[in-house]
mmCIF file of the N, C-alpha and C atoms, coordinates in Angstrom:
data_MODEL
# 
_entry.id   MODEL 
# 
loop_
_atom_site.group_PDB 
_atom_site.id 
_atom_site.type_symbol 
_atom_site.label_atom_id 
_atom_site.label_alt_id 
_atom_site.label_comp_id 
_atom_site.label_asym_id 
_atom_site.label_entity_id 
_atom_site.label_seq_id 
_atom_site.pdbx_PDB_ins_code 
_atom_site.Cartn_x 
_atom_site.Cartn_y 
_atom_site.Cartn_z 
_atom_site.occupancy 
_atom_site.B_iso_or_equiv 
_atom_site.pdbx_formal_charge 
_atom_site.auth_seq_id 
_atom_site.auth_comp_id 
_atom_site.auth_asym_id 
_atom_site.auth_atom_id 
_atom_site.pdbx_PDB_model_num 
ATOM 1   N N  . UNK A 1 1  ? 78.382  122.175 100.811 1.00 0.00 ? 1  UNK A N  1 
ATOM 2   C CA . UNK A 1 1  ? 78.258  121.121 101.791 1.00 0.00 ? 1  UNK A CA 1 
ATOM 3   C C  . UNK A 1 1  ? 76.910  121.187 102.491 1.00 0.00 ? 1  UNK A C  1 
ATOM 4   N N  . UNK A 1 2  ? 76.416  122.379 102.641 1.00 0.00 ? 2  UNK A N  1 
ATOM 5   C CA . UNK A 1 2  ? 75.003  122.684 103.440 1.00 0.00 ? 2  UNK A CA 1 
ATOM 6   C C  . UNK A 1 2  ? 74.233  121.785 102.991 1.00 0.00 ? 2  UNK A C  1 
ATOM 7   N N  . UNK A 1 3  ? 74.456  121.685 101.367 1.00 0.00 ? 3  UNK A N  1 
ATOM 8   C CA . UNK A 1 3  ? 73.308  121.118 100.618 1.00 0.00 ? 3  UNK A CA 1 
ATOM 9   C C  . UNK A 1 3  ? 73.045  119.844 100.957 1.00 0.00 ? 3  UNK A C  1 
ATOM 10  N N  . UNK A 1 4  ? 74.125  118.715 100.966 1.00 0.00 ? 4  UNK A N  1 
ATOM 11  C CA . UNK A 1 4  ? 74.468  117.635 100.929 1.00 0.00 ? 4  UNK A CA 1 
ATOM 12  C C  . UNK A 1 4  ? 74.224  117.081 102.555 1.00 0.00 ? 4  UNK A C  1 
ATOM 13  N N  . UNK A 1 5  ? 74.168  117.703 103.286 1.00 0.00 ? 5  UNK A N  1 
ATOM 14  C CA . UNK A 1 5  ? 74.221  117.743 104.754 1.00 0.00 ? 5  UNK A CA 1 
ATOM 15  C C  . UNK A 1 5  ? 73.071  116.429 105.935 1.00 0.00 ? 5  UNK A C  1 
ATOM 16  N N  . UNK A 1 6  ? 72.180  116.772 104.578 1.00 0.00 ? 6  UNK A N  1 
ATOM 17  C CA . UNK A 1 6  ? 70.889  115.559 104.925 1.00 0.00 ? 6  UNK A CA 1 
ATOM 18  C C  . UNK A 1 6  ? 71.310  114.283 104.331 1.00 0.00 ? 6  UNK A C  1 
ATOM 19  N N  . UNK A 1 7  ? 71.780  114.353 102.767 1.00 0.00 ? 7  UNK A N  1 
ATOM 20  C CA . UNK A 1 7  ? 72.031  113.408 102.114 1.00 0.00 ? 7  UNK A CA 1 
ATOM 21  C C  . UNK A 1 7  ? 73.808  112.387 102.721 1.00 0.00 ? 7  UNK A C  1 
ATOM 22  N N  . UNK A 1 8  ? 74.248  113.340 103.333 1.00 0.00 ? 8  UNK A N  1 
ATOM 23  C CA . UNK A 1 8  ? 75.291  112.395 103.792 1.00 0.00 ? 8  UNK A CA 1 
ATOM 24  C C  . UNK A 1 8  ? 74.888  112.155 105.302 1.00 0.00 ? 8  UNK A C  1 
ATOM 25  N N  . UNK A 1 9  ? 74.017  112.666 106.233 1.00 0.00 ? 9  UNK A N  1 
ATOM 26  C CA . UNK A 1 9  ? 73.551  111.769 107.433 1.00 0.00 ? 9  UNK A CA 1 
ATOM 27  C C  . UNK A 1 9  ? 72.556  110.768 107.249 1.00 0.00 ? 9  UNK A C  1 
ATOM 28  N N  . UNK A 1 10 ? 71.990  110.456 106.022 1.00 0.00 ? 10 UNK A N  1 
ATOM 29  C CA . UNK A 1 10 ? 71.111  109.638 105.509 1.00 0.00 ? 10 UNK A CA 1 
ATOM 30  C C  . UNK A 1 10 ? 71.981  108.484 105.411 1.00 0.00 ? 10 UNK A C  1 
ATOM 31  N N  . UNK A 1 11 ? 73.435  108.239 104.433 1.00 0.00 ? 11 UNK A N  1 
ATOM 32  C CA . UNK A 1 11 ? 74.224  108.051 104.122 1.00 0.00 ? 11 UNK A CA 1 
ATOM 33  C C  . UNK A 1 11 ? 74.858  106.722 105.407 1.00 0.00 ? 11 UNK A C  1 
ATOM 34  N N  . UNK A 1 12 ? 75.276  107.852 105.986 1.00 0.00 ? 12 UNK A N  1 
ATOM 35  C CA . UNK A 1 12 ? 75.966  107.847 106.940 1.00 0.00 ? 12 UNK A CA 1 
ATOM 36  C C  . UNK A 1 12 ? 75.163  106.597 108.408 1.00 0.00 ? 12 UNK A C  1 
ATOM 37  N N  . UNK A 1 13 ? 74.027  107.207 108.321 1.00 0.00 ? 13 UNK A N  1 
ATOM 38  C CA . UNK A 1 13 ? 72.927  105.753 109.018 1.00 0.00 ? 13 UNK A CA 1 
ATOM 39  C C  . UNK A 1 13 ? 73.310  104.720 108.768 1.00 0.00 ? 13 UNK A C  1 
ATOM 40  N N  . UNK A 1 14 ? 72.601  104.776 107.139 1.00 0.00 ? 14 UNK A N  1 
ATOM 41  C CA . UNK A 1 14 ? 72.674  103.432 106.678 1.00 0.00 ? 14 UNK A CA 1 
ATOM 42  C C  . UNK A 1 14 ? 74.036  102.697 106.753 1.00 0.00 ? 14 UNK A C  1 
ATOM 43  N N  . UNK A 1 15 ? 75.160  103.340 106.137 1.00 0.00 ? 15 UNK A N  1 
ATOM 44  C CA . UNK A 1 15 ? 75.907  102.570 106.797 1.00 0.00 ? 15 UNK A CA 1 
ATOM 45  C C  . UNK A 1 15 ? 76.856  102.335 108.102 1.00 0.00 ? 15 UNK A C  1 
ATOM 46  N N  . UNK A 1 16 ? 76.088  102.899 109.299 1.00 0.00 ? 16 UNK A N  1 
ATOM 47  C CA . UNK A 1 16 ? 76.139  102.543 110.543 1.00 0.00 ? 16 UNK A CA 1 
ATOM 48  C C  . UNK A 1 16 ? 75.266  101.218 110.953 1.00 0.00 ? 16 UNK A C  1 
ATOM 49  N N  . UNK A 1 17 ? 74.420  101.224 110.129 1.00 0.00 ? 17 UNK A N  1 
ATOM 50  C CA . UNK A 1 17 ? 73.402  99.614  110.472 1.00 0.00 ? 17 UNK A CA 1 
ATOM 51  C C  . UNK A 1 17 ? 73.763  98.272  109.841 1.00 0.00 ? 17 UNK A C  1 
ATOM 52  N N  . UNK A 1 18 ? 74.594  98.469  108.230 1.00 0.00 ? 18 UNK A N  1 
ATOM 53  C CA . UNK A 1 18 ? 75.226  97.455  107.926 1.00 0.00 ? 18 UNK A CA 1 
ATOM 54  C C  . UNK A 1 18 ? 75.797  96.599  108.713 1.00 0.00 ? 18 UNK A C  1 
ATOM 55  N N  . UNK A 1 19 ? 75.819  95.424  108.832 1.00 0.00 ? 19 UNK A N  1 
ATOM 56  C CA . UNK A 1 19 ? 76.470  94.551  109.655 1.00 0.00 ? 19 UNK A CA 1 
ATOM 57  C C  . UNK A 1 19 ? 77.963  94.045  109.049 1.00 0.00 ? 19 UNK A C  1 
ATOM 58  N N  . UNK A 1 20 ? 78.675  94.524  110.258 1.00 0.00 ? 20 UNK A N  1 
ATOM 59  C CA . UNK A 1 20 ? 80.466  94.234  109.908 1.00 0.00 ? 20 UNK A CA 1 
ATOM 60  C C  . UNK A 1 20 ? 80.813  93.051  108.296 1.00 0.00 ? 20 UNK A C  1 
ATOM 61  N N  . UNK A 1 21 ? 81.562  93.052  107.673 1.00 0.00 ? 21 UNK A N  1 
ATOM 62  C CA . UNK A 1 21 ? 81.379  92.067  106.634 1.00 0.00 ? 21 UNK A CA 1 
ATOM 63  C C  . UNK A 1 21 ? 82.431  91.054  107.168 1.00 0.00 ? 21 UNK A C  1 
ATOM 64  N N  . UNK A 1 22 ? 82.054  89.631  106.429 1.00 0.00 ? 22 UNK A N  1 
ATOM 65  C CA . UNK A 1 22 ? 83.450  88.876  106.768 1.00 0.00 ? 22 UNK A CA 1 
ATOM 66  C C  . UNK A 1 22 ? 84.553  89.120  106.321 1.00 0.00 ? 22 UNK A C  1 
ATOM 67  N N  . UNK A 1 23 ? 85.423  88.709  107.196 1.00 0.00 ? 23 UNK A N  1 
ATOM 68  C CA . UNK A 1 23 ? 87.022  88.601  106.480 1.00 0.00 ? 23 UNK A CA 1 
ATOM 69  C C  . UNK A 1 23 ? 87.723  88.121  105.882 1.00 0.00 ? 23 UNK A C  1 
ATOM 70  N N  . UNK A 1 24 ? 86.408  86.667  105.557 1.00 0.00 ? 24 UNK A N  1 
ATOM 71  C CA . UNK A 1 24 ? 87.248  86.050  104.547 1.00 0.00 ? 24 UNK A CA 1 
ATOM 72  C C  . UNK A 1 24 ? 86.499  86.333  103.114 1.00 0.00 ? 24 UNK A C  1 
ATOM 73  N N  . UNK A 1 25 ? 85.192  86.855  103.086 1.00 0.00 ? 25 UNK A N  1 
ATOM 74  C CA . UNK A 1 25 ? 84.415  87.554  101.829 1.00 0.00 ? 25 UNK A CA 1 
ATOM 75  C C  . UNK A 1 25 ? 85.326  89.035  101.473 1.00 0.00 ? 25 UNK A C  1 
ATOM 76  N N  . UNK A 1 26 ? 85.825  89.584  102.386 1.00 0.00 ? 26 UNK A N  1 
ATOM 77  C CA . UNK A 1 26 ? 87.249  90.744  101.612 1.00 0.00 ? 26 UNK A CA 1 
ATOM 78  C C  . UNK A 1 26 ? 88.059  90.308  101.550 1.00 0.00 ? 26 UNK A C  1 
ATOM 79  N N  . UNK A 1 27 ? 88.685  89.156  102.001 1.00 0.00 ? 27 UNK A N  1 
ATOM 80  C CA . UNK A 1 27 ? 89.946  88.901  100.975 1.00 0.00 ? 27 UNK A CA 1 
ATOM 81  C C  . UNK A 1 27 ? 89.596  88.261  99.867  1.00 0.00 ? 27 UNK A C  1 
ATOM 82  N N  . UNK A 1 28 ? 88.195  87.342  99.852  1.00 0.00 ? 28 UNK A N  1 
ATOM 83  C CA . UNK A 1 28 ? 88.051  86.848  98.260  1.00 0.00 ? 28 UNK A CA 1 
ATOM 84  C C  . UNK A 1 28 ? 87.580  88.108  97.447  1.00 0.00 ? 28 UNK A C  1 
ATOM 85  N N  . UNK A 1 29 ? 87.269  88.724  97.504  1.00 0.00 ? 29 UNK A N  1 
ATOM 86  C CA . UNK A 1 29 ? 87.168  90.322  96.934  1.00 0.00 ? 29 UNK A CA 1 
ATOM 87  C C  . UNK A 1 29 ? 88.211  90.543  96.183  1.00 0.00 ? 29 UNK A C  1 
ATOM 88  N N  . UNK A 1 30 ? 89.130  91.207  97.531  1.00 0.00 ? 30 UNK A N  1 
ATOM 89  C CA . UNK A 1 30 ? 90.384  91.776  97.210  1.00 0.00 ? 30 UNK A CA 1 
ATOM 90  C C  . UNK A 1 30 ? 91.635  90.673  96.238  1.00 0.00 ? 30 UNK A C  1 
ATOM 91  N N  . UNK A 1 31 ? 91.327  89.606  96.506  1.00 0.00 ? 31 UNK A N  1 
ATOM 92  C CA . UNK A 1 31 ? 92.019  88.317  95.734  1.00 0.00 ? 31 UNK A CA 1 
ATOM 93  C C  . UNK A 1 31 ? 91.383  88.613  94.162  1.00 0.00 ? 31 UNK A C  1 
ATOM 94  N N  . UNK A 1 32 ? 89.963  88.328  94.113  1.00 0.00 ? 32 UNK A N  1 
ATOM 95  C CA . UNK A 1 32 ? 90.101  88.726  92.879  1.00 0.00 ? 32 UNK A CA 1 
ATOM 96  C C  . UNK A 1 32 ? 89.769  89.795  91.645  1.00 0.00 ? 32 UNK A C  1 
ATOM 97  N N  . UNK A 1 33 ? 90.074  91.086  92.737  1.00 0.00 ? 33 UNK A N  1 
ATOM 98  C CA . UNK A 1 33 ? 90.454  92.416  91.872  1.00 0.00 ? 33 UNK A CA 1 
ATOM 99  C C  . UNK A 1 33 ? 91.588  92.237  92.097  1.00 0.00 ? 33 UNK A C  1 
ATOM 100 N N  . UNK A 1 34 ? 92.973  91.362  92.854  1.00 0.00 ? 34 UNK A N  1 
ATOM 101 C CA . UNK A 1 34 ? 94.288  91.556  92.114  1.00 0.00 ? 34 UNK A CA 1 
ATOM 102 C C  . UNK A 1 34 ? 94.512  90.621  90.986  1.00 0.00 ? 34 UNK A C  1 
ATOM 103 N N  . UNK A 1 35 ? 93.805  89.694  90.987  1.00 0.00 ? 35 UNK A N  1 
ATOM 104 C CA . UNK A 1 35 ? 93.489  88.689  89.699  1.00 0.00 ? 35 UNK A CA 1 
ATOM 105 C C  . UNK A 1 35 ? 93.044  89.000  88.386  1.00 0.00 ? 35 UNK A C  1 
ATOM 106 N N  . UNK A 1 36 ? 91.917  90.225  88.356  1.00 0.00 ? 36 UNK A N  1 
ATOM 107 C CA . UNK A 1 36 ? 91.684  91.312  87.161  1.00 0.00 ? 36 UNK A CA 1 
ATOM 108 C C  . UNK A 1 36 ? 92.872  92.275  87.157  1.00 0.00 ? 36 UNK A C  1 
ATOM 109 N N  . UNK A 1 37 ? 93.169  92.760  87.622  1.00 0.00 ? 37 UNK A N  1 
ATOM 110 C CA . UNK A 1 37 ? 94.980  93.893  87.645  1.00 0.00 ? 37 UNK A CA 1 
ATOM 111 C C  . UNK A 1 37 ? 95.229  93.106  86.710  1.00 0.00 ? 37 UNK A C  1 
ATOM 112 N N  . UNK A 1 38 ? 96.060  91.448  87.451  1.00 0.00 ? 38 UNK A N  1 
ATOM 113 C CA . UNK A 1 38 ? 96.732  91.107  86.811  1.00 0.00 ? 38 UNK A CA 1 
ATOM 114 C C  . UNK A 1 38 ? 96.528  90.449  85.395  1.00 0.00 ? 38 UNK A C  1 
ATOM 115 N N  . UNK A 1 39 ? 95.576  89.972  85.064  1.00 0.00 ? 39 UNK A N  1 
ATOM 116 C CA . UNK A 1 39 ? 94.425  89.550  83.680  1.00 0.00 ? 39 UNK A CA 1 
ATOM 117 C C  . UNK A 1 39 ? 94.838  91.315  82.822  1.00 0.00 ? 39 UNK A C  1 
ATOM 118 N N  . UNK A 1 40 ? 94.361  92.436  83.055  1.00 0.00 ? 40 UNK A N  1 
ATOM 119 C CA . UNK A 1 40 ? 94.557  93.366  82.553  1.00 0.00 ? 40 UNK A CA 1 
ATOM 120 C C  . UNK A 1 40 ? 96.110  94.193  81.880  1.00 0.00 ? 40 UNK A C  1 
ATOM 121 N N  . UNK A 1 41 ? 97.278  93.331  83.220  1.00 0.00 ? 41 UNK A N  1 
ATOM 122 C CA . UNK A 1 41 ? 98.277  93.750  82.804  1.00 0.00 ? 41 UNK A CA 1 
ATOM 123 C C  . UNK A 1 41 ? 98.702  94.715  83.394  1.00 0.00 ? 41 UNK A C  1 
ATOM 124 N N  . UNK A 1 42 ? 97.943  95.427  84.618  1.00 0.00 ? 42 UNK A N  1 
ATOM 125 C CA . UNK A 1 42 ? 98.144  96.436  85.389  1.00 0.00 ? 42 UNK A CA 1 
ATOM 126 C C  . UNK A 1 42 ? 99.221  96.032  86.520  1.00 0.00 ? 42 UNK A C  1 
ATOM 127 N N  . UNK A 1 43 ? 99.093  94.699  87.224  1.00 0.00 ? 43 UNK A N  1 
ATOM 128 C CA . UNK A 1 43 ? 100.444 94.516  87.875  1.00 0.00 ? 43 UNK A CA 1 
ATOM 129 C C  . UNK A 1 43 ? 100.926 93.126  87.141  1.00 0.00 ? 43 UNK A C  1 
ATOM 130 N N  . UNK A 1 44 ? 102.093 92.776  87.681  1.00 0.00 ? 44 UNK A N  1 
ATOM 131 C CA . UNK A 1 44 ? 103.042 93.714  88.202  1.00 0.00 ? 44 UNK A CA 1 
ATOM 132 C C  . UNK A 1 44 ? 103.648 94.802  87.447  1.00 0.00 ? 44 UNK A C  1 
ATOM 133 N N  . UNK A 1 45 ? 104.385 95.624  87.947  1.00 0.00 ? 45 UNK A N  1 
ATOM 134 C CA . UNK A 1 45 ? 104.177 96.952  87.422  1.00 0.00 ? 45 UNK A CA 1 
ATOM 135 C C  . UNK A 1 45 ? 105.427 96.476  86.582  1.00 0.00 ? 45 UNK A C  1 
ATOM 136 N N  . UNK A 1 46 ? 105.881 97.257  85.489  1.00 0.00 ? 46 UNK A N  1 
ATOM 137 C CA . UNK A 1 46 ? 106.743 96.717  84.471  1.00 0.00 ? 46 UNK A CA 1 
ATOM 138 C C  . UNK A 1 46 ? 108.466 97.796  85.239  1.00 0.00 ? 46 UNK A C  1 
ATOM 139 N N  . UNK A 1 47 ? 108.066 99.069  85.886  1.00 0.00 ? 47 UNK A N  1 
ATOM 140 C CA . UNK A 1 47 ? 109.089 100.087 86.964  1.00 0.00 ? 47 UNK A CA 1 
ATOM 141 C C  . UNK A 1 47 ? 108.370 99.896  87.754  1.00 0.00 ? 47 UNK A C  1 
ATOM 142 N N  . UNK A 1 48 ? 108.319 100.158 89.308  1.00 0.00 ? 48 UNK A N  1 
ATOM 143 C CA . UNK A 1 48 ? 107.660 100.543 90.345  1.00 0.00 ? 48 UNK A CA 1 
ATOM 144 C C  . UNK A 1 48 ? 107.940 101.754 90.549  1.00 0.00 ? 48 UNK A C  1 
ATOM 145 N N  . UNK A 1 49 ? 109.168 102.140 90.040  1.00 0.00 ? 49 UNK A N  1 
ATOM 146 C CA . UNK A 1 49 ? 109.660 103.667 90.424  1.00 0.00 ? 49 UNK A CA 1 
ATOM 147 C C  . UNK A 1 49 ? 109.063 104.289 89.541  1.00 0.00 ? 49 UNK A C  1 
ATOM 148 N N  . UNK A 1 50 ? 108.082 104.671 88.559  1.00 0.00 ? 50 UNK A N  1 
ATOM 149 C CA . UNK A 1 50 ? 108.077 105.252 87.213  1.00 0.00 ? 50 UNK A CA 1 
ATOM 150 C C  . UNK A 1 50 ? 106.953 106.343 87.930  1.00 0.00 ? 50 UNK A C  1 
ATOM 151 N N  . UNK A 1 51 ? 107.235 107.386 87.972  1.00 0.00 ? 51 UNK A N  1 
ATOM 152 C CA . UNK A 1 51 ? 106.146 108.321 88.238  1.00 0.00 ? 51 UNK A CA 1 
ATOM 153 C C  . UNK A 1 51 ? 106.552 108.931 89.632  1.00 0.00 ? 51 UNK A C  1 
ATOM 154 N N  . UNK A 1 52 ? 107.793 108.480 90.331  1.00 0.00 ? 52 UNK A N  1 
ATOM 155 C CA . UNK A 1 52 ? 108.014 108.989 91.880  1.00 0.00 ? 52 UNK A CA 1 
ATOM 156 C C  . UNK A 1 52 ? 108.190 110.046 91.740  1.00 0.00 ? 52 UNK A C  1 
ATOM 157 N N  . UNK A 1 53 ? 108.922 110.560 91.107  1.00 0.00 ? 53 UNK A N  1 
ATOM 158 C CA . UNK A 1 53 ? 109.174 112.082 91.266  1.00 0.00 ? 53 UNK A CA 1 
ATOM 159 C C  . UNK A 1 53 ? 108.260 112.853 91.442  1.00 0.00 ? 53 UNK A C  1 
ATOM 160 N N  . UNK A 1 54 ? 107.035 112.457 90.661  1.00 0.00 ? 54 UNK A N  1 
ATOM 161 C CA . UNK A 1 54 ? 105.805 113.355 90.486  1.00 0.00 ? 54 UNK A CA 1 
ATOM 162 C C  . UNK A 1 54 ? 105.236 112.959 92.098  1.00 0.00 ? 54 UNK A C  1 
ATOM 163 N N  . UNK A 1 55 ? 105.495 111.851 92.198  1.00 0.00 ? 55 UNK A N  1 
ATOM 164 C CA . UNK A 1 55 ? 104.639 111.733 93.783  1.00 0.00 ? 55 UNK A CA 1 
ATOM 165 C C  . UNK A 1 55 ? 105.379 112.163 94.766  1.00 0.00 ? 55 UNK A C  1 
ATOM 166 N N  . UNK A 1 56 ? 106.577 112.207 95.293  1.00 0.00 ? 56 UNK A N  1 
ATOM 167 C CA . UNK A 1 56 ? 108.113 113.007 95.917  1.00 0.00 ? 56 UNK A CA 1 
ATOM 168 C C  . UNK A 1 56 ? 107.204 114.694 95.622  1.00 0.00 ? 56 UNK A C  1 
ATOM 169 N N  . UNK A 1 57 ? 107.192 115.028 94.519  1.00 0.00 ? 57 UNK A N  1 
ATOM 170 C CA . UNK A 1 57 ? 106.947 116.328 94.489  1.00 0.00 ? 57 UNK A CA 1 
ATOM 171 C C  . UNK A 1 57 ? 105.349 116.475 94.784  1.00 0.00 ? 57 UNK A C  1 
ATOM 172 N N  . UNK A 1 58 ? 104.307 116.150 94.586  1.00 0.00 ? 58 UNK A N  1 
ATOM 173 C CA . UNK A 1 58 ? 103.016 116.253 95.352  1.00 0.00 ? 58 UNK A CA 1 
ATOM 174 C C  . UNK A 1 58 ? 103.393 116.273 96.917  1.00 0.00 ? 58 UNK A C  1 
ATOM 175 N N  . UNK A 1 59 ? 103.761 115.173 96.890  1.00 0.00 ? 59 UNK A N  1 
ATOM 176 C CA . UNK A 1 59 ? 104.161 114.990 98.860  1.00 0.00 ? 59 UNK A CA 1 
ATOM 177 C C  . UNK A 1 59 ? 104.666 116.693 99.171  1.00 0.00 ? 59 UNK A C  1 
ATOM 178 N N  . UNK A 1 60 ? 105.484 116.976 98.560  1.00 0.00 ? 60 UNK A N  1 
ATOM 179 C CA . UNK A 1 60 ? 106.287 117.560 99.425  1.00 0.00 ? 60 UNK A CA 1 
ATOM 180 C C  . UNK A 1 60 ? 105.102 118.813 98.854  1.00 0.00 ? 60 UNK A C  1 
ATOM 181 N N  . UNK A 1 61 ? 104.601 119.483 98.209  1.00 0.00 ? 61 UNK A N  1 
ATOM 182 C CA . UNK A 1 61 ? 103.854 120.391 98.548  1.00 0.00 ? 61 UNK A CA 1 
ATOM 183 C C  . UNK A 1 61 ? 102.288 120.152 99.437  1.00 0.00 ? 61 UNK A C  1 
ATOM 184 N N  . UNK A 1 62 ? 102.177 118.966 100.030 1.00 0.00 ? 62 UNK A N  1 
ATOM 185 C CA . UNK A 1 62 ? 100.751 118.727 100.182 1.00 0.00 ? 62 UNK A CA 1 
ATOM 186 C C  . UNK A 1 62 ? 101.375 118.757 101.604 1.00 0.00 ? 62 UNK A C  1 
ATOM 187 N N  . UNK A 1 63 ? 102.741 118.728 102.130 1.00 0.00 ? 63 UNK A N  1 
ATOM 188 C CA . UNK A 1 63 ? 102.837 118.244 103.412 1.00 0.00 ? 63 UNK A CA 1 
ATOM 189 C C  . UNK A 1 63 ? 103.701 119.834 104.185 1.00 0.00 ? 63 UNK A C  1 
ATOM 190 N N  . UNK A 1 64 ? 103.700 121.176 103.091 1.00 0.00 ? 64 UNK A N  1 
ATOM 191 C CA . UNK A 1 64 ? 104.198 122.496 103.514 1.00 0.00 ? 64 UNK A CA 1 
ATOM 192 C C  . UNK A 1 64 ? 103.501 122.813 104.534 1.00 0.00 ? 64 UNK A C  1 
ATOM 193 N N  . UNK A 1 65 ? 104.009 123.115 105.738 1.00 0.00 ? 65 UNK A N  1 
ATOM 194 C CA . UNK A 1 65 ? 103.473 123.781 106.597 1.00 0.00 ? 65 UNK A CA 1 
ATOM 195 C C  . UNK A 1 65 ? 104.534 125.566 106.862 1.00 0.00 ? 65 UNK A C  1 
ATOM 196 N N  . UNK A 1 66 ? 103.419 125.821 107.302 1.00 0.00 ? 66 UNK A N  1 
ATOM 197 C CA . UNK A 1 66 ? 103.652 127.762 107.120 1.00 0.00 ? 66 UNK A CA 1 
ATOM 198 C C  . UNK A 1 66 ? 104.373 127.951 108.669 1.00 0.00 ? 66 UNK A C  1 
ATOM 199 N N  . UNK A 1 67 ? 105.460 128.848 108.854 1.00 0.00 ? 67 UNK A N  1 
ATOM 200 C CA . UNK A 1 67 ? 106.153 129.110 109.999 1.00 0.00 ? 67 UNK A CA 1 
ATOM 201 C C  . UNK A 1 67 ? 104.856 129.985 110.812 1.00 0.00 ? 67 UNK A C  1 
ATOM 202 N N  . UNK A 1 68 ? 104.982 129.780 112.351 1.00 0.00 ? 68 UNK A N  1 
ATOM 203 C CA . UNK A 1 68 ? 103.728 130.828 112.829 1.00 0.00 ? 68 UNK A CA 1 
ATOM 204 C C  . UNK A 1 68 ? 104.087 131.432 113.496 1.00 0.00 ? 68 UNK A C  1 
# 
């Protein structure tokens, strides 16, 4: 991280000076990357449940806390 330390307050400026974006230029964004998903076939999802367990079980080790 030491290394990187200049390169992410450099970073980090610049985009403090960006000016806020509109809200209606991110939802046409976000409108149409769900429009490529869906062109691709990625949604809607064919299960929504397909893979929970694996995420149920990440959760539950990412969220162990140690008795003190």
């Amino acid at each position: 991280m030491q290394k990187r330390r200049a390169l992410f307050a450099k970073f980090e400026a610049a985009w403090l000076r960006m000016p806020p974006q509109d809200h209606r230029e991110q939802l046409r964004i976000h409108e149409a990357l769900y429009r490529e998903a869906v062109a691709l076939g990625i949604f809607p999802l064919r299960d929504p449940l397909e893979g929970i367990e694996v995420d149920i079980r990440l959760a539950e080790v990412l969220n162990v806390r140690k008795a003190a």
